[in-house]
DSSP file (Angstrom, degrees, kcal/mol; ACC not computed):
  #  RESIDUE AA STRUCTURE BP1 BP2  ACC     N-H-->O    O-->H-N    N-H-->O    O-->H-N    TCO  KAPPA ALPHA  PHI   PSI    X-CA   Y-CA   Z-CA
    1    1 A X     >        0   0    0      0, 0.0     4,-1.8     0, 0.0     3,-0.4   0.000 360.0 360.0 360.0 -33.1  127.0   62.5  113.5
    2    2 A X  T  4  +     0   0    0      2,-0.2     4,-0.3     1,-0.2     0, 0.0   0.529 360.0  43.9 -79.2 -25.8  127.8   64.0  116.5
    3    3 A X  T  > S+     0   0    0      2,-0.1     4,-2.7     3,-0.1    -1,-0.2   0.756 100.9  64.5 -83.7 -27.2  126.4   67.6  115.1
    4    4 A X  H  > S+     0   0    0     -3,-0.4     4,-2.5     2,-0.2     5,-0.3   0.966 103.3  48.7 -67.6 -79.2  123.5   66.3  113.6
    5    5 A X  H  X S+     0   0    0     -4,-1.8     4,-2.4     1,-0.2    -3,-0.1   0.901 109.7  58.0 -46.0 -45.7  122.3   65.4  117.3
    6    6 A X  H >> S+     0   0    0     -4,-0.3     4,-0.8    -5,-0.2     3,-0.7   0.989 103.6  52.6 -18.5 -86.8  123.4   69.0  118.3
    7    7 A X  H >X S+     0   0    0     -4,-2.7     4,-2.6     2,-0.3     3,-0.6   0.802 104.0  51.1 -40.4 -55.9  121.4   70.3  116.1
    8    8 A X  H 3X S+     0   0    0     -4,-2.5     4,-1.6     1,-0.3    -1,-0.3   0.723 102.1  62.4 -93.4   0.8  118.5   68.7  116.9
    9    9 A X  H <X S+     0   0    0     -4,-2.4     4,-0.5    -3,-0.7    -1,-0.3   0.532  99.4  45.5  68.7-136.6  118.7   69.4  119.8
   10   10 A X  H <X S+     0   0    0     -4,-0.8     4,-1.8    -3,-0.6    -2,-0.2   0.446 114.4  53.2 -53.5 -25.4  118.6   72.9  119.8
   11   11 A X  H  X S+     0   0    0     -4,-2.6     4,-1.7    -5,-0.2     5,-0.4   0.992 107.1  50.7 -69.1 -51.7  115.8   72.7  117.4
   12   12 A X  H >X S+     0   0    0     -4,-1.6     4,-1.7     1,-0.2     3,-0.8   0.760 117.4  38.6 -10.0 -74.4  114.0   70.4  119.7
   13   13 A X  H 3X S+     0   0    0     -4,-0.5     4,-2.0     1,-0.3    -1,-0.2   0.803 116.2  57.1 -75.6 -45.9  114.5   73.1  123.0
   14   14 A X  H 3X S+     0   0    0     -4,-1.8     4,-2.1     1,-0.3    -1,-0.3   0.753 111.3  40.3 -40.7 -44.2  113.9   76.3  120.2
   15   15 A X  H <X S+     0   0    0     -4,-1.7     4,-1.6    -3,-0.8    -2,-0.3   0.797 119.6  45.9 -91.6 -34.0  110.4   74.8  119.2
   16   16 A X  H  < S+     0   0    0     -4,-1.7    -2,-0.2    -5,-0.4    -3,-0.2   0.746 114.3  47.0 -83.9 -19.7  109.6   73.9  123.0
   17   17 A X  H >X S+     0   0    0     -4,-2.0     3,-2.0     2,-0.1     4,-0.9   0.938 116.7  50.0 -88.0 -68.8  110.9   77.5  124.5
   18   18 A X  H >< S+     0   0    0     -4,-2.1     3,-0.5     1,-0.4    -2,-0.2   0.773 113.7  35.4 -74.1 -26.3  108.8   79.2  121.7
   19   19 A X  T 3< S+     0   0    0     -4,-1.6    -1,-0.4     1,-0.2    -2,-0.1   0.159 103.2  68.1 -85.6  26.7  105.4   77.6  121.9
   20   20 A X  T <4 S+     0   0    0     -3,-2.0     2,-0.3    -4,-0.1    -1,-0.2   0.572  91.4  68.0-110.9  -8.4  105.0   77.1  125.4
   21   21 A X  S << S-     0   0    0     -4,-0.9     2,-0.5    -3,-0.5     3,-0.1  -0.905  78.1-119.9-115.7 151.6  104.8   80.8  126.3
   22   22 A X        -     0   0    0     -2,-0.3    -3,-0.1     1,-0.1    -2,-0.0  -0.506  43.4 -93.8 -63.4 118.0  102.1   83.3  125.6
   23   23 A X        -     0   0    0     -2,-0.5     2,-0.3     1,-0.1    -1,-0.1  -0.152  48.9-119.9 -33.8 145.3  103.0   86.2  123.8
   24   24 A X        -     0   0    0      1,-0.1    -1,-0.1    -3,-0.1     3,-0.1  -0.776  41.8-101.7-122.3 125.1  103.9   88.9  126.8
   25   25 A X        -     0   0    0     -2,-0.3     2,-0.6     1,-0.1    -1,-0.1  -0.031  36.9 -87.0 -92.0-170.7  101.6   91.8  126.4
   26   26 A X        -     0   0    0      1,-0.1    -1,-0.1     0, 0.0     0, 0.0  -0.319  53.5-103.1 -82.8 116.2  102.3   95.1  124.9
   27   27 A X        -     0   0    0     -2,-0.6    -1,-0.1    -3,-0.1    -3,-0.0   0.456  25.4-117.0 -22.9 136.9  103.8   97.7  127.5
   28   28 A X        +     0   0    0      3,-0.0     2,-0.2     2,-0.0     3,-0.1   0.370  38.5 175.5 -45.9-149.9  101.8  100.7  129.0
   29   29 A X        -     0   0    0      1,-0.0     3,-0.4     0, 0.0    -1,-0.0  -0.807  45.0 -92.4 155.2-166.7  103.3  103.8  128.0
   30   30 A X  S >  S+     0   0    0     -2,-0.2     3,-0.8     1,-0.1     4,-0.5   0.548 117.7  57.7-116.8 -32.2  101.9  107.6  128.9
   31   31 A X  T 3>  +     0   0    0      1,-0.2     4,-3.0     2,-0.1    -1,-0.1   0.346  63.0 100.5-127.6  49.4  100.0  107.7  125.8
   32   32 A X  H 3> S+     0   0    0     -3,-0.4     4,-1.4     2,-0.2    -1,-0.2   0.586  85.1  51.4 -46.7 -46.6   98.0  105.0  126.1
   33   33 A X  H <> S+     0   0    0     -3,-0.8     4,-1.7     2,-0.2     3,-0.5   0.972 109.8  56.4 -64.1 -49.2   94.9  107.6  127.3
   34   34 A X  H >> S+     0   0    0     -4,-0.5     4,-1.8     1,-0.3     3,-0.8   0.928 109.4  43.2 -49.1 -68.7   95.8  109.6  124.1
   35   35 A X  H 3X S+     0   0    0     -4,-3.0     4,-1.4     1,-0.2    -1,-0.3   0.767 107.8  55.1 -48.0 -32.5   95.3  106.4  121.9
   36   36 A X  H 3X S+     0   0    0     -4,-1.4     4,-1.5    -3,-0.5     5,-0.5   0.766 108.4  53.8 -78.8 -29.0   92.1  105.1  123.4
   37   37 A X  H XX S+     0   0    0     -4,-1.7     4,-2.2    -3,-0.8     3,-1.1   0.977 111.2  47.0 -44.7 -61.6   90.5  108.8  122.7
   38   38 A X  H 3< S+     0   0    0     -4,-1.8    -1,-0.2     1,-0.3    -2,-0.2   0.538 105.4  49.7 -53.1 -29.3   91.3  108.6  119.6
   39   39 A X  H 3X S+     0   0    0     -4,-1.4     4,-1.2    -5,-0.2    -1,-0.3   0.560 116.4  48.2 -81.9 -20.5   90.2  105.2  118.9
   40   40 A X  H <X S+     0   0    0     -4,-1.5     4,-1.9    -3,-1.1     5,-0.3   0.614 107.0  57.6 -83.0 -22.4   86.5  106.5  120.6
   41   41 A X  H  X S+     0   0    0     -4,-2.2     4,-0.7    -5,-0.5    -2,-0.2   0.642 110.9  39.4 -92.8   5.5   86.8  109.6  118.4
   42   42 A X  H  > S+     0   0    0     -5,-0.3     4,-3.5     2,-0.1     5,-0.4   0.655 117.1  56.3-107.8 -41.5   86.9  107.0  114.8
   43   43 A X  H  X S+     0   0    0     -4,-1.2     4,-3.3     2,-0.2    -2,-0.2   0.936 115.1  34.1 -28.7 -62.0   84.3  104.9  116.6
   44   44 A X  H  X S+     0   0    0     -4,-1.9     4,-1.4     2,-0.2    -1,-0.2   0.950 112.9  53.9 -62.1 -65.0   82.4  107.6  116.8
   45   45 A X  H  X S+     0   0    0     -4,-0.7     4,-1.0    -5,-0.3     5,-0.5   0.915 114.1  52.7 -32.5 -50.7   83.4  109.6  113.2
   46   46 A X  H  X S+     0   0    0     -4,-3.5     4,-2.9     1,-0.3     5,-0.5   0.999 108.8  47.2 -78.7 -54.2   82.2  105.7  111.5
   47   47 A X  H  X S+     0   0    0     -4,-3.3     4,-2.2    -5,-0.4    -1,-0.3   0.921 117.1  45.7 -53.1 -33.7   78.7  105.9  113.5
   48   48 A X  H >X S+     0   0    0     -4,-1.4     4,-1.6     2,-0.2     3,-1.4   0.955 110.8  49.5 -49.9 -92.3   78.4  109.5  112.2
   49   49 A X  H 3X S+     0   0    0     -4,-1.0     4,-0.8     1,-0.3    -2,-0.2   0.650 108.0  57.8 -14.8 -51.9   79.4  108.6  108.9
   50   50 A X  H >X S+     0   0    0     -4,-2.9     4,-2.1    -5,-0.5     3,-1.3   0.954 105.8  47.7 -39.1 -68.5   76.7  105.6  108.9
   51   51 A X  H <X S+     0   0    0     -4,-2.2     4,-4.1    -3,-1.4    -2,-0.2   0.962 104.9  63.4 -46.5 -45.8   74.0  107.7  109.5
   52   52 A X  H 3X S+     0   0    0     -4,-1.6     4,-1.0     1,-0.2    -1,-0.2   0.684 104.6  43.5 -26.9 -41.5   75.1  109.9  107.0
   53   53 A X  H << S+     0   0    0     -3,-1.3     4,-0.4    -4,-0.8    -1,-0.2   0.505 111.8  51.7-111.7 -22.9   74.8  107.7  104.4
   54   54 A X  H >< S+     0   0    0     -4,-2.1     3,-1.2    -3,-0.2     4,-0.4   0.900 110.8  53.5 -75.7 -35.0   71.4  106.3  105.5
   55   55 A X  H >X S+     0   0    0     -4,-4.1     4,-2.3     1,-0.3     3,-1.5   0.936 110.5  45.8 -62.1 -41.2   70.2  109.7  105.7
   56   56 A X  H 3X S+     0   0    0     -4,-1.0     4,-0.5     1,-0.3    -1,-0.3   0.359 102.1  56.3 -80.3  -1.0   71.2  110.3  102.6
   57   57 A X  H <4 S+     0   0    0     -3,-1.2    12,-0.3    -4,-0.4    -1,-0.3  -0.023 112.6  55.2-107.0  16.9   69.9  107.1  100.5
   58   58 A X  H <> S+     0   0    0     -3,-1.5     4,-3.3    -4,-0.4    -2,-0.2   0.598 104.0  46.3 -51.0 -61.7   66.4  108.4  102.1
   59   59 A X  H  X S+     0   0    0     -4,-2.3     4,-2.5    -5,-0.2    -3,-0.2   0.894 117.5  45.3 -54.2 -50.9   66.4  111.7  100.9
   60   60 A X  H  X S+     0   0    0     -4,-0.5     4,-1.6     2,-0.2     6,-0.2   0.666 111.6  55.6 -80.3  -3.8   67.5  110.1   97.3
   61   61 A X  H  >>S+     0   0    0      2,-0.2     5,-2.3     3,-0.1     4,-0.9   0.963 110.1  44.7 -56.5 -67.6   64.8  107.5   97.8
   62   62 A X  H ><5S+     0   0    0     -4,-3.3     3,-1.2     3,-0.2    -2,-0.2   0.885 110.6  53.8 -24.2 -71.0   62.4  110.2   98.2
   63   63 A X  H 3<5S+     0   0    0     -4,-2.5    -1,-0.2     1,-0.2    -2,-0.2   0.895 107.7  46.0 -45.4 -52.7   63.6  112.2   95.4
   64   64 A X  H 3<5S-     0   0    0     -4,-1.6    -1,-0.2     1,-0.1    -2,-0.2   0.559 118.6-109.9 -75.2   3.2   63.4  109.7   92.8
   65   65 A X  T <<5S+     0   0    0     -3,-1.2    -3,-0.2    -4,-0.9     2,-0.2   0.778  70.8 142.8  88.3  13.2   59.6  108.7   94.2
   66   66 A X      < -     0   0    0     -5,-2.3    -1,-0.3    -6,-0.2     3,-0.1  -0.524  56.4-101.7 -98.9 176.2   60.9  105.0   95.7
   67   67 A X        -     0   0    0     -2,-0.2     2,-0.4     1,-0.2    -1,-0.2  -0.206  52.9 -78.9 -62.0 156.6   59.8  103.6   98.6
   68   68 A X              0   0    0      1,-0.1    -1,-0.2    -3,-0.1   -10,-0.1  -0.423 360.0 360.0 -46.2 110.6   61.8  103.8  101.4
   69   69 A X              0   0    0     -2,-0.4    -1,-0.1   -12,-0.3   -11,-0.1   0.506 360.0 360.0 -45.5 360.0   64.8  101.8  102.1
């Protein structure tokens, strides 16, 4: 019996330790600038890429004689 109360316990203290703090957030590092380009340079590539794709269901709007989209 005397383990059984152990045990819980430590589950008790385990479930109270782990929700009561906020996840601790993720360390700087040096290439931190590097990543944030890069993540403006897909931003950017997906607004290109957008356009693209409107320009180009215009153009086949056109061709086949529909209205515009």
């Amino acid at each position: 019996m005397g383990s059984m109360r152990i045990l819980t316990l430590g589950l008790c203290i385990l479930f109270a330790s782990c929700s009561s703090k906020p996840p601790p957030p993720p360390p700087k590092t040096v290439f931190d600038p590097l990543t944030q380009d890069l993540d403006r340079a897909r931003d950017v590539q997906k607004t290109v890429d957008e356009n693209t794709e409107k320009s180009r269901r215009a153009v086949q709007a056109q061709e086949n004689g529909d209205a515009a989209p």
